[in-house]
C-alpha positions in Angstrom: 33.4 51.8 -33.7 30.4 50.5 -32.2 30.8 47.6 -29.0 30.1 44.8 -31.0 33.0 45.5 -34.1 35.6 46.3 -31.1 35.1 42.9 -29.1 35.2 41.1 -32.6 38.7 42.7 -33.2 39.7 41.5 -29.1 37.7 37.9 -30.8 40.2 37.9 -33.6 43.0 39.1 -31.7 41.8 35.7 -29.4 42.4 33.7 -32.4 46.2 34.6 -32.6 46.8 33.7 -29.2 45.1 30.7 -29.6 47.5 29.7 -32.5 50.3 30.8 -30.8 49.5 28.6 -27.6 48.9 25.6 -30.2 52.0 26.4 -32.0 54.3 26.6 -28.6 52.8 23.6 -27.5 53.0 21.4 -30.0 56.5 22.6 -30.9 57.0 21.1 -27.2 55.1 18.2 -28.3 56.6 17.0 -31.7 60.0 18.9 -31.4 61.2 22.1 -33.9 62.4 19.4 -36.4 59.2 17.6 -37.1 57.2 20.8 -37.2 59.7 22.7 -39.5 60.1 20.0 -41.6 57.5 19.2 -45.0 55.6 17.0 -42.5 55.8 14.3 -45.5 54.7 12.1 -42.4 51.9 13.0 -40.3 52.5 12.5 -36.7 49.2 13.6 -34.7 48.7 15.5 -31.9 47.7 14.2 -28.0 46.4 15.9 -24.8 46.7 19.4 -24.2 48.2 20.3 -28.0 45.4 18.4 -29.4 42.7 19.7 -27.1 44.2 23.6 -28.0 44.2 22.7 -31.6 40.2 21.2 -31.6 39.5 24.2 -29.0 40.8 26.6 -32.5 39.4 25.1 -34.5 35.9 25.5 -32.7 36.7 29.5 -32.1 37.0 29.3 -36.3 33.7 27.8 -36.4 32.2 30.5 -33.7 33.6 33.5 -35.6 32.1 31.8 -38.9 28.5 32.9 -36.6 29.6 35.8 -34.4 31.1 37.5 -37.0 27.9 38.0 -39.4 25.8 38.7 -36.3 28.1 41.0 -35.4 28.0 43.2 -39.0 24.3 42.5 -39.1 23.9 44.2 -35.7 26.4 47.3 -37.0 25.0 47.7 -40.3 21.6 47.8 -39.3 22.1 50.5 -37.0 21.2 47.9 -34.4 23.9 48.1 -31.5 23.2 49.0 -27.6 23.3 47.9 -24.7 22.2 44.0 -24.8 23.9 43.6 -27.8 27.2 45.1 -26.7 26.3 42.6 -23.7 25.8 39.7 -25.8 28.8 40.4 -27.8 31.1 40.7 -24.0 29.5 37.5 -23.3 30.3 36.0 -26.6 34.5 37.2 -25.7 34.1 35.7 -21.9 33.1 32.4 -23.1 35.5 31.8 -26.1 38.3 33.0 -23.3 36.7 30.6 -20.8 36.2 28.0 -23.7 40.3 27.5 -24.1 41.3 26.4 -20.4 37.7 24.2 -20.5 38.7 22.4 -23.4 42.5 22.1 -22.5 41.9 20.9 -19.0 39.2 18.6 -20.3 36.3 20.6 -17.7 33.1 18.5 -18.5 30.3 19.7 -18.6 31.7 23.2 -18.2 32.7 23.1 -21.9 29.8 22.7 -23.2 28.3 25.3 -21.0 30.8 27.7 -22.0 30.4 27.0 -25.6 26.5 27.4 -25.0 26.7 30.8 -23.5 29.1 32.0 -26.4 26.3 30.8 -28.9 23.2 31.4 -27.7 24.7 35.4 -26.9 25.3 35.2 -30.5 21.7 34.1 -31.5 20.3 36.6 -29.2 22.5 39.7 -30.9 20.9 38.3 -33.9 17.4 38.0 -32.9 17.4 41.4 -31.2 18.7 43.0 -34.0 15.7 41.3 -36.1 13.3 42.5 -33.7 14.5 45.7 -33.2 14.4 46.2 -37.0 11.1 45.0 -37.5 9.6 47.2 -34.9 
């Protein structure tokens, strides 16, 4: 398995604590019957729950990129060190990313969310130009 397959699998395995933190908290939030029930009636989120559940949302978006990059990079023979790098960098910022969107950390967010996409446009460009060459 190269580097950049095994921190998509920790990326995923991010995903399902991310849902679980969304699913404790807004059990906390709109109470076990609401959230077990049909929801015939939409009652929305606020604060934290609703930060965690855009802040998912976004990591589903992010994997929609990383994880193409990812197979590009693996298929192509592609991986070493920067990518494995880029693809670390790629898992510290979507870890960083949930606690900066919770906690409402502006501009940090956005920071964080740059760093976890531009990593992923280098793994992709790298694996071009390595390719190519």
């Amino acid at each position: 398995m190269t580097p950049e397959l095994f921190v998509l699998a920790l990326a995923l395995l991010l995903q399902v604590v991310q849902y679980m933190l969304l699913s404790v908290t807004a059990n906390l939030q709109l109470g076990p019957r609401y959230t077990t029930s049909p929801r015939d009636e939409h009652k929305p989120l606020s604060g934290i729950p609703a930060r965690l559940n855009r802040a998912l949302q976004n990591h589903f978006e992010a994997l929609a990129l990383f994880t193409p990059a990812v197979l590009v990079v693996t298929l192509a023979g592609q991986s070493g060190g920067f990518t494995a790098a880029c693809a670390w960098a790629y898992l510290a910022a979507r870890i960083l990313y949930i606690p900066a969107y919770a906690f409402g950390w502006v501009p940090g967010r956005s920071i964080i969310w740059g760093v976890g996409f531009f990593a992923t446009i280098a793994m992709l460009v790298s694996a071009l130009i390595a390719a190519a060459g």
